[in-house]
C-alpha positions, 0 to 999 in steps of 0.5 A: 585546295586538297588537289593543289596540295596533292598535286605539289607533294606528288611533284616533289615525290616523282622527281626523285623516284624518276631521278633514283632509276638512273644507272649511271651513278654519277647522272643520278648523283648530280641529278639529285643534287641539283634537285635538292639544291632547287628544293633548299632554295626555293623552300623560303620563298615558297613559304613566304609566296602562299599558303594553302588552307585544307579542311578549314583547319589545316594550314600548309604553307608552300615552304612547310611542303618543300621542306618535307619534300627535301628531306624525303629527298635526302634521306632517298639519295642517302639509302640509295647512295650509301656514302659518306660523302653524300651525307656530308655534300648535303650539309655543305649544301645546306650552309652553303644555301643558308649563307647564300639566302642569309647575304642576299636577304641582307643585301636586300635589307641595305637596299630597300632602305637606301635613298632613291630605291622603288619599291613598288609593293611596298615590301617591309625592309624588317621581313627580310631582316627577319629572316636572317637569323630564321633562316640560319636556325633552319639550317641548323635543324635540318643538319641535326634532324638528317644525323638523327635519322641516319642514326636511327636507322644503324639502331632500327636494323640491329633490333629490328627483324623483318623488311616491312617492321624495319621500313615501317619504324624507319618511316615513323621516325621521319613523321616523328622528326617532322613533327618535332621540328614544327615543335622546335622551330618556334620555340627556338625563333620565337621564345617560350611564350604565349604566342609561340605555343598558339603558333604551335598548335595552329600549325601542329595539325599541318606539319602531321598532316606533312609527315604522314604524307611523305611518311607514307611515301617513304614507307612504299619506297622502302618497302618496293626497295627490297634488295636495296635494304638488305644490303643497307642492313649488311653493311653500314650506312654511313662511315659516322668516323669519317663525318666527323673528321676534318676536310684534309682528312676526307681529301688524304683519303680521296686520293690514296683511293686515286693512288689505288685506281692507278695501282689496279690500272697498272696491275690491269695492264701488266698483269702476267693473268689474262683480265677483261671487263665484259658487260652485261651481254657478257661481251668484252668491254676492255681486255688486258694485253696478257688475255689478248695474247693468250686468246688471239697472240697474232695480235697485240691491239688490246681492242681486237677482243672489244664486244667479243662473247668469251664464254661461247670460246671457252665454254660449251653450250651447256656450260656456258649456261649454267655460269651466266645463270651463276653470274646473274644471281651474284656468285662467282664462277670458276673452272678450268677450261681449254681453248686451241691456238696456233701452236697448241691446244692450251688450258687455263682456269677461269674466274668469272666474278660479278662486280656489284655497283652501290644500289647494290645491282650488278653492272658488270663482270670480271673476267681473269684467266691463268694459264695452266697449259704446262702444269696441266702437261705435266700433270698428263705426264705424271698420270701417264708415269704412274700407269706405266713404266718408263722404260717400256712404255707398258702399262704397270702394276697399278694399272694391271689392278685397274684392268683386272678389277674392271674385267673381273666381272660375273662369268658367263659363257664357257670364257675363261679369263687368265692372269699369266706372271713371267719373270726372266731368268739369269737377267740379274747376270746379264746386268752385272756383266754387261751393264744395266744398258744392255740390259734394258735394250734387252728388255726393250727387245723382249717387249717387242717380241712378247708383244709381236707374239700377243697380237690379239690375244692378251695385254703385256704389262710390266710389273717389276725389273724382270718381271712382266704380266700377261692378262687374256680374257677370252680364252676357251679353255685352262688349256689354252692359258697354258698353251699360250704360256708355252707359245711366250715360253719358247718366244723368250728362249729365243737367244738376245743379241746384245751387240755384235759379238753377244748373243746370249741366252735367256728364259722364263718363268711363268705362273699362271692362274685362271678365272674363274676356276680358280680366282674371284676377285683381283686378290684372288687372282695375283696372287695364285699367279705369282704363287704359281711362279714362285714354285715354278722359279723354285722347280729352275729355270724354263718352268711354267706353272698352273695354280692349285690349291696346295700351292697357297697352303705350302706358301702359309706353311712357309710363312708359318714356319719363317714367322715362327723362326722369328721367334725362335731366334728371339726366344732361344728356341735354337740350339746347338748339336756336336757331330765330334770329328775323329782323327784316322791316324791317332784315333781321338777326337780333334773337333766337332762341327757345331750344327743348328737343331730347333724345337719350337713350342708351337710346331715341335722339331724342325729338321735343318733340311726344312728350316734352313732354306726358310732362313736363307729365303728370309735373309735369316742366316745372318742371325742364325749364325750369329745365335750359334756362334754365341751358343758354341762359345758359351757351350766350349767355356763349360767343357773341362779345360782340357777337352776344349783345349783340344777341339776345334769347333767347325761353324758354317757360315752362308753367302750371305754371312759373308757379305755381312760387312759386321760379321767378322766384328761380332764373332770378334766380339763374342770370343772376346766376352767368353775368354776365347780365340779365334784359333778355336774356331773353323769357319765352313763355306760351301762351294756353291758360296763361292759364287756370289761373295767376294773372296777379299772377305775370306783373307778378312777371316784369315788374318784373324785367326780363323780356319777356312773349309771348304764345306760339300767340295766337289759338288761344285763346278768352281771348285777346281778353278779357285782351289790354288787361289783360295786360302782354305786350310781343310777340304771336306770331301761331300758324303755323296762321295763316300756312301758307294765306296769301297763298293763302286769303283768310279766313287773310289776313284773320284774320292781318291783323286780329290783326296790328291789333289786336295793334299798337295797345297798341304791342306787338311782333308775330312771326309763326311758321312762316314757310316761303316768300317769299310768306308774308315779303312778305304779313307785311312789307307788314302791317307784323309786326316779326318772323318765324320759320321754315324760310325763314330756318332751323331751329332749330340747335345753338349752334355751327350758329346761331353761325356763321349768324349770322355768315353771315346778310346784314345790312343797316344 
């Protein structure tokens, strides 16, 4: 009896462990319910047809082993399912069934005690009447013991650690509610009596017996379905909100989900996003028309892409690869690909993602591809423009760093390498006066000829506006670097023809610095050559220069001196010297020129002749000239209302002053806050100023008040030209005039005819540098107004220049 025992439980466990291997998921649901439905239906009938008797103790009857062998089966669908709707088709199948064999057993009652009806075994109407409410209390149990079991599961896998203690709890519990029913079910068909606890007990030995059995299996079920747990554990078995909602409810949410598969549908196939479904041979099950248009766009059938391997298109060998070995261990893979059409060579980036079915397996994978071909243009675009200059098409300055710091590499062998910097004389000239178009075909040119004159021999970049670099490694010597320099040199003095009336000229200069005798490192090397081509520029035009070291340390001394002239305009360090200016005619003072003096704390007394040029290359002037404007105004309100009635203060001003539109408004300002007038003060310009100002701001200065000289007239080549045009009051003849007369005739004939031509406008003309007596008389016997010079005095402080004015001879 123990093999037809044995036999049975092996039958109801194979054929849902068969059932469970199925992959489609909607063979292997209909499948199991047809299963268990067979089992449900048969499980009474089976009981009342045998019973078998093991161990001459244990009675199993044929409905006792079905119904073990139904639960084991739906707590199987139910894990490898994991839906709500399972749990629940279940229960319906269960009343369903119970109705089922409830009406038929109750028709059968009606029929055996009807007149005329043979029964030929002579079966009781009463059992099957009997039956009825046993069969309804069953249903009950097995809905109630299927919850308890699901629920105790989602309490075992948050308390439980480890696979095997979680499956071996699990399958105590299913022993423990097979047990509980054999206890149950009798007490609640038959009543708390004697009989019903012999019963009890007679058939406690069986449903042990049943539970361990099944437990058993169940047991080697969970414990082989590994992957399966973990993913039960992950997520919740069953939505227990949704088994206790109502049958609307569960329809509601069946078709919003069937509203969802008609959005994904749409959005499958309208997507702009190239989407295909491959298998798991990673060939195209169904590919939207945006992928078949970006891949194949000759033609628009959806199906030309079916069963086509994408991956080999689109990723190499070895790529390809490492993404399905990606794929087939459940990560997504991404990256950006390319593929070649007929127009073009396109890329894209590719997302590849497996899609997980509900056993937890893979079944397939998704395939979506975005278009990147234009960003991915323009981003080459963009990489090409910040390598190289648009105009030119040359690399640039950060690509000069990248080539040096890549060549720089250890010497060796007697080559010498060379970082040449050349920058364009007068270029900014002849974009003022033809025009920022002709300017650049003119670059354009000068491109081609520096290049035409490097072939083989260095790479041209262009760093700045009118700046360009050269960068030669394979130079012989220091001399070669210089006469290459030369060779590029004579290339750009080579006249520029504009257009067909314009040839102009142009040159170059050039600094150079070589590694390794002078540089290291990239540093190092730009910026000797650009030190090189600062005192090359500062010795004029056409100059090529070779770095030295004394080189860097006048450029940090410069820094050094402009940082500390920073400071000096901020901490008062400036201060203001009077050279009196005396009239020849009635020998008196009639004004002082006011001039800069500066004793730093740090570096001692600075001569102008030094610290001037660092302000006017610092764009310093501006505020020098303001800090001595407010010196002067405070120096001239302390001097007896008599002397500083008389004087007029003489203040230089630079180019840059005047192209200062705030100027006029601040010494406006400052005369205003001390009591003064601008009919007190002489504003100096040089000649060379002239240049690059514009001469409307002079009437500006005019109007207000101010006197105009013309400082050093005579040493420049405008002078004559704008003489008659300007609104200059006084002329003040250069001391390079004045030092040879009345020695040299040639000085004497010059100073006499500036003097002429400088009076007949009714101008004012001094003379500077006056140094000896001889000098005073030649000038007074030419009539020039006004001197100044170390005959009469140096420039002084305030306090030394108010008390010789006191002192000095005055003849009414």
């Amino acid at each position: 009896m123990v093999s037809h025992f044995l036999f049975q439980v092996i039958l109801f466990c194979a054929f849902p462990t068969v059932l469970s291997l199925e992959k489609n998921p909607h063979i292997r649901r209909v499948s199991l319910y047809i299963y268990v439905s067979l089992v449900l239906l048969m499980g009474g009938f089976l009981g009342a047809v045998f019973s078998i008797e093991l161990f001459n103790s244990i009675k199993l009857s044929g409905g006792t082993i079905a119904y073990g062998g139904f639960m084991m089966a739906c707590v199987l669908l139910t894990f490898l399912e994991r839906d709500v709707f399972i749990l629940q088709n279940i229960m319906r199948l269960v009343f369903t069934v119970g109705i089922f064999k409830v009406l038929l057993f109750a028709i059968v009652v009606k029929t055996l005690q009807a007149d005329r009806v043979i029964n030929a075994l002579d079966v009781p109407d009463t059992l099957f009447e009997l039956s009825i409410p046993l069969i309804i209390l069953g249903a009950v149990l097995i809905i109630i013991e299927l919850y308890l079991l699901i629920f105790m599961f989602d309490r075992f896998k948050h308390k439980i650690k480890g696979h095997a203690m979680l499956s071996l709890a699990y399958s105590l519990s299913f022993i423990l509610v097979i047990i509980a029913d054999g206890i149950l079910f009798p007490l609640l068909a038959f009543g708390v009596q004697s009989e019903t606890f012999e019963l009890i007990i007679g058939n406690f030995s069986g449903k042990v017996l049943i539970g361990c059995t099944y437990g058993l299996f169940l047991f080697t079920f969970l414990l082989l379905s590994r992957q399966r747990m973990e993913r039960v554990v992950q997520e919740p078995l069953l939505d227990w909100n949704l088994l206790l909602t109502s049958g609307k409810d569960i329809v509601e949410k069946m078709d919003r989900r069937e509203q969802q598969l008609r959005q994904a549908k749409t959005v499958f196939e309208t997507s702009r996003e190239g989407i295909a479904i491959l298998n798991m041979d990673f060939a195209v099950v169904d590919a939207n028309c945006a992928l078949v248009n970006m891949v194949n766009p000759v033609s628009a059938d959806q199906g030309v892409l079916r069963n086509e391997k994408l991956l080999e298109r689109f990723l190499s060998p070895e790529t390809g690869k490492i993404a399905q070995q990606t794929l087939q261990s459940g990560e997504s893979w991404s990256g950006e690909i390319h593929w070649s059409s007929p127009e073009m060579r396109r890329y894209g980036m590719l997302n590849l993602v497996p899609v997980i079915d509900r056993i937890g397996g893979i079944s397939h994978f998704t395939l979506s591809l975005t278009e990147i071909s234009e960003l991915v243009h323009a981003r080459e675009e963009l990489r090409f423009l910040a390598n190289h200059d648009v105009l030119t098409a040359l690399p640039n300055r950060r690509q000069l760093h990248n080539v040096l710091a890549k060549d720089l590499q250890p010497f060796s062998g007697g080559i010498c390498k060379a970082l040449l910097i050349v920058d364009l004389d007068n270029f900014k000239q002849i974009n003022d006066s033809f025009g920022h178009v002709a300017g650049d075909e003119l670059l354009l040119d000068f491109t081609h000829r520096l290049s035409f004159c490097l072939l083989g021999k260095g790479r041209l970049f262009r760093i700045g506006g009118d700046e360009f670099a050269i960068w030669t490694h394979s130079l012989s010597s220091v001399e070669h670097a210089q006469e290459l320099a030369e060779a590029v040199r004579r290339e750009a003095s080579k006249p520029f023809r504009l257009d067909e009336q314009n040839l102009v000229p142009l040159n170059c200069c050039i600094g150079i610095s070589v590694y390794p005798q002078h540089a290291k490192d990239v540093k190092t090397i730009y910026q000797q050559a650009d030190t090189a081509l600062y005192w090359a520029k500062g010795l004029g035009k056409g100059n090529i220069k070779l770095y030295k070291q004394g080189m860097t340390d006048s450029r940090r001394q410069s820094l050094q001196l402009e940082t500390a002239l920073r400071e000096a305009l901020t901490e008062n360090e400036i201060e203001v010297y009077w050279q009196p200016q005396i009239s020849l005619h009635a020998n008196h003072i009639t004004g002082a020129e006011v001039l800069a003096r500066w004793q730093s704390k740090a570096l001692g007394w600075i001569t102008p002749d030094i610290f001037i040029p660092v302000a006017e290359s610092a764009g310093l002037m501006s505020a020098l000239t303001r800090v001595v404007f407010a010196k002067a105004c405070e120096a001239l309100i302390q001097m007896p209302a008599a002397l500083r009635d008389k004087l007029i203060i003489a203040v230089n001003l630079s180019a840059r002053d005047m192209s200062d539109s705030l100027l006029l408004s601040d010494l406006l300002n400052l005369l205003t806050a001390h009591g003064l007038v601008a009919t007190q003060f002489e504003l100096e310009l040089t000649e060379n100023a002239l240049l690059d100002m514009d001469t409307q701001s002079l009437t500006s200065f005019k109007q207000a008040g101010f006197s105009l000289a013309l400082d050093d007239f005579g040493t420049g080549y405008s002078s004559l030209a704008y003489l008659n045009t300007l609104p200059f009051d006084v002329l003040k003849i250069d001391k390079s005039f004045i030092a040879q007369i009345p020695k040299e005739s040639s000085s004497c004939a010059l100073t006499r005819s500036i003097i002429q031509m400088g009076r007949e406008p009714g101008r004012e003309i001094v003379a500077e540098g006056d140094e000896t007596t001889e000098q005073a008389a030649f000038l007074a016997a030419e009539q020039c107004q006004k001197v100044q010079g170390y005959l009469y005095s140096k420039p002084l402080p305030v306090g030394d220049f108010i008390e010789f004015c006191g002192s000095y001879p005055v003849r009414d």
